[in-house]
N, C-alpha and C positions, 0 to 999 in steps of 0.2 A: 365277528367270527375269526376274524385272521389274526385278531389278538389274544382270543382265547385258545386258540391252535398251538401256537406259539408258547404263549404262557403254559399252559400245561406241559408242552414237549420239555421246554426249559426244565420245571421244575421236578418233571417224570425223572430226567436223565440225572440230575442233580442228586435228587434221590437214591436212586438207584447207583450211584458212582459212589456215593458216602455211605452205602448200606452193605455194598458187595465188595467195597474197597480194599477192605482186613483181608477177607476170607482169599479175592483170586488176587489179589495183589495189588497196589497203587502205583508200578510201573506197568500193569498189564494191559495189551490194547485193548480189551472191552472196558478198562477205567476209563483209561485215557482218553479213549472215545466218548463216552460218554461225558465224562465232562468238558469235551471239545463242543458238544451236541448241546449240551445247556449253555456254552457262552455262547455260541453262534445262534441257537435259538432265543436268547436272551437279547442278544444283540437287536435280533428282527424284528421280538417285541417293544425295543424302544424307536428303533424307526416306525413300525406302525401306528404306536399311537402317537407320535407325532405329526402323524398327517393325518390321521382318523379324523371326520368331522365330529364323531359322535366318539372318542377312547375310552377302551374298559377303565382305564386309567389312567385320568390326566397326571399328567407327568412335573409340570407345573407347582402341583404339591408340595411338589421336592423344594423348592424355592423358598420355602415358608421357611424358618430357622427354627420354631419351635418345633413344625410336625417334622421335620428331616433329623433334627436331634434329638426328640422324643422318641422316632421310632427306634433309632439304633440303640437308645436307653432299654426302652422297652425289650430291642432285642439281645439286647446281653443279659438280661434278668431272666431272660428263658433260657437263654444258655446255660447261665448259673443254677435256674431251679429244675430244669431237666436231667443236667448231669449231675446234681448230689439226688436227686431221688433216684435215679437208676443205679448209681454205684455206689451209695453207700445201704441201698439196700442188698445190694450183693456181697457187702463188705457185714450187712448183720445176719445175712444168712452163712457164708463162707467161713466168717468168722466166731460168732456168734450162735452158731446153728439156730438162728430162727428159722420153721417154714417160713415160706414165701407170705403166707394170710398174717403170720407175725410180723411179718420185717413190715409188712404195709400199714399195721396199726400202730406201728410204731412212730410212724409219721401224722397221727392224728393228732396231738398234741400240738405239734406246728400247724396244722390245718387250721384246728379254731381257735388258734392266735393270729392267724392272717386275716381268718373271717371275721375275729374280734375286733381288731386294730381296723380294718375297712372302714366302720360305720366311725372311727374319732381320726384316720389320717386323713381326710379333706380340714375338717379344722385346725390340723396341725400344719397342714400347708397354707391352709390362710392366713397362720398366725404368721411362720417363717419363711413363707413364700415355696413354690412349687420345687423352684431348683434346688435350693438347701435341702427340702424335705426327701428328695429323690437322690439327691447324693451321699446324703445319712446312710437311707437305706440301701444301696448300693454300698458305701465302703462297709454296713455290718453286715450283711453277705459277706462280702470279701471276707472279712475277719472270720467269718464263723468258719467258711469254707475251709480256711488253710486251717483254723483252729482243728477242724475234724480230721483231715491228713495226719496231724500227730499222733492221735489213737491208734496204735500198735497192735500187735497181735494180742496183749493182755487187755484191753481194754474191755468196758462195760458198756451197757446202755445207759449206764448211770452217767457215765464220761461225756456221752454221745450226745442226754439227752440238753444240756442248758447251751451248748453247741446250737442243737437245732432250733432251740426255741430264740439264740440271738438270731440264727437265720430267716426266722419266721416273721420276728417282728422285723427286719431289713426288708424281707418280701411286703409284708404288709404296706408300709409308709409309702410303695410305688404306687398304689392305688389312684392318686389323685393323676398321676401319670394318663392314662387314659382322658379322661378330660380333659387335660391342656390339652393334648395331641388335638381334642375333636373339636375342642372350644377355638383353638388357632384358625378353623378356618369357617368358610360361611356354612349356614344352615344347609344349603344344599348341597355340599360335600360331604355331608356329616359319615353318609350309607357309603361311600367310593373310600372314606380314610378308615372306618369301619374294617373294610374287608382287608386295606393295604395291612392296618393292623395285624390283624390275626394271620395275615400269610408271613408278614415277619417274624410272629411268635412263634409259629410252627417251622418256619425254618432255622432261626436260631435252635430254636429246641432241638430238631435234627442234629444241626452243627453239635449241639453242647454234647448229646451222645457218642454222635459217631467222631467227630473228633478226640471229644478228651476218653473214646474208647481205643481210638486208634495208638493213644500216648501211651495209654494202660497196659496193650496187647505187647507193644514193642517194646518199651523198658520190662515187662513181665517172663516176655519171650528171652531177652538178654541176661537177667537174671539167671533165669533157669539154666542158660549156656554155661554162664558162669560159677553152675554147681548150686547153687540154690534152691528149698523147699519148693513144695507145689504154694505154698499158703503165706512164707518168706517173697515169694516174687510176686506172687498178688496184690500182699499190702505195701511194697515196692513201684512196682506201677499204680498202685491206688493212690499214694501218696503225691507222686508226681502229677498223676493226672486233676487230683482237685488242686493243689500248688499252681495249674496252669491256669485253672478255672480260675481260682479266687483272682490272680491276678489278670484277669482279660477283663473280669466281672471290675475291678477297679478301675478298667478302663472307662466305666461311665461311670465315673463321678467328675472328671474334668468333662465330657461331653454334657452331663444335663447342667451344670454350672454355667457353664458359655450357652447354650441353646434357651436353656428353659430360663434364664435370666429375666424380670423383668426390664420392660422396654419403659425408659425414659422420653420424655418428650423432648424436643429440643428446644433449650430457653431462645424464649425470642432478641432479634441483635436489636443492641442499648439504641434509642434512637437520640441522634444528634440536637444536642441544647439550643435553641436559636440562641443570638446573641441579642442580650439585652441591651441597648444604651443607655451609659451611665445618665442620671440627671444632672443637668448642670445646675451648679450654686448659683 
């Protein structure tokens, strides 16, 4: 109970500081507070489960190399696919005038190439191994991401669309992702990395929003100062904010390379020749 207290408060105030941030200010003391109140509740939840007989979660985890660099994989790929579906579907409506039901079917395409590519990216990871496969897919994220920032105010969905669909098949090849994560550790963790999982995808995903909204709001708001359209400062801050994405999102491809690496054995040492004596003639 004192870890799930905890964990919640952390992650309520965390929330809540990245969601209200823009709007009353991130010098303002209910931010500030707030995210004073997620490290210090954060804080309490690693002391508790480190003495917990029984921890919501062993912490220990973290120790594994695959599942501690799988997860930060994992959690920039949400980073990356949260914040190009939230802002460049604002970017086909804004710009584009899709309704909202448009801008969303616009993204089907990439959908069922991630759900396609799923059932053949485990045997593309068997063939090239897990890290290569996951670092592919991460840097053509990256690529597509910034590739999409260029699309201007004239652009199309024609422009938009083989963009999305490199982004899709990059989303897809992380699939085998998940499994290393849960295969690194014993069968009875399986349910405790399970959940670690999905609470890092869900706060990455946070993060990819409310940060690369924050970048958007503020280069958008500086434009405007500086005499700039409504729709000129938009694709302004749009620009910069997936430019930050692609390159954060790049940032794992060095991390699942080094993490998700296969482990060599260690060759056993040469052992020492006895000496034979020569025969005598």
């Amino acid at each position: 109970m004192p870890g799930l207290l905890a964990s919640s408060l952390a992650l309520f105030a965390l929330t809540y500081a990245l969601i209200e941030g823009d709007e009353r200010g991130w010098t303002s003391g209910i931010i500030l507070g707030s995210f004073a109140v997620a490290a210090a509740a954060g804080a309490l939840f690693v002391v508790v489960e480190t003495r917990a007989k029984e921890p919501m979660i062993d912490l220990s985890l973290f120790r594994e190399r695959v599942f501690s660099g799988g997860m930060v994989s994992m959690g920039l790929w949400a980073f990356g696919i949260f914040g190009i579906y939230f802002f460049t579907a604002l970017w086909l409506q804004n710009v584009l005038g899709f309704t909202p039901t448009q801008a969303g079917a616009a993204f089907v395409p990439m959908a069922l190439l991630m759900a396609g590519l799923a059932t053949v990216a485990p045997r593309i990871a068997s063939r090239f191994g897990t890290a290569a496969t996951v670092a592919v897919g991460l840097g053509l994220m990256a690529v597509a991401v910034v590739g999409i920032s260029f699309i201007g105010e004239h652009g199309t969905y024609a422009q938009l669309f083989p963009w999305l669909m490199l982004y899709g098949f990059g989303a897809g090849l992380l699939v085998p992702l998940t499994n290393a994560i849960l295969g690194a550790l014993p069968a009875g963790r399986g349910g405790v990395a399970s959940g670690v999982l999905n609470v890092f995808r869900e706060v990455f995903g946070l993060l990819g929003v409310t940060v690369l909204g924050a970048i958007l709001s503020a280069r958008q708001s500086a434009a405007m100062e500086s005499g700039a359209g409504p729709l000129t400062a938009f694709l302004d801050g749009y620009q910069l904010a997936l430019i930050v994405a692609g390159v954060i999102v790049a940032i794992g491809i060095p991390v699942s390379l080094v993490s998700l690496r296969t482990l060599r054995a260690a060759a056993p040492a040469p052992m020492e020749t006895p000496r034979v004596p020569e025969p005598v003639a």
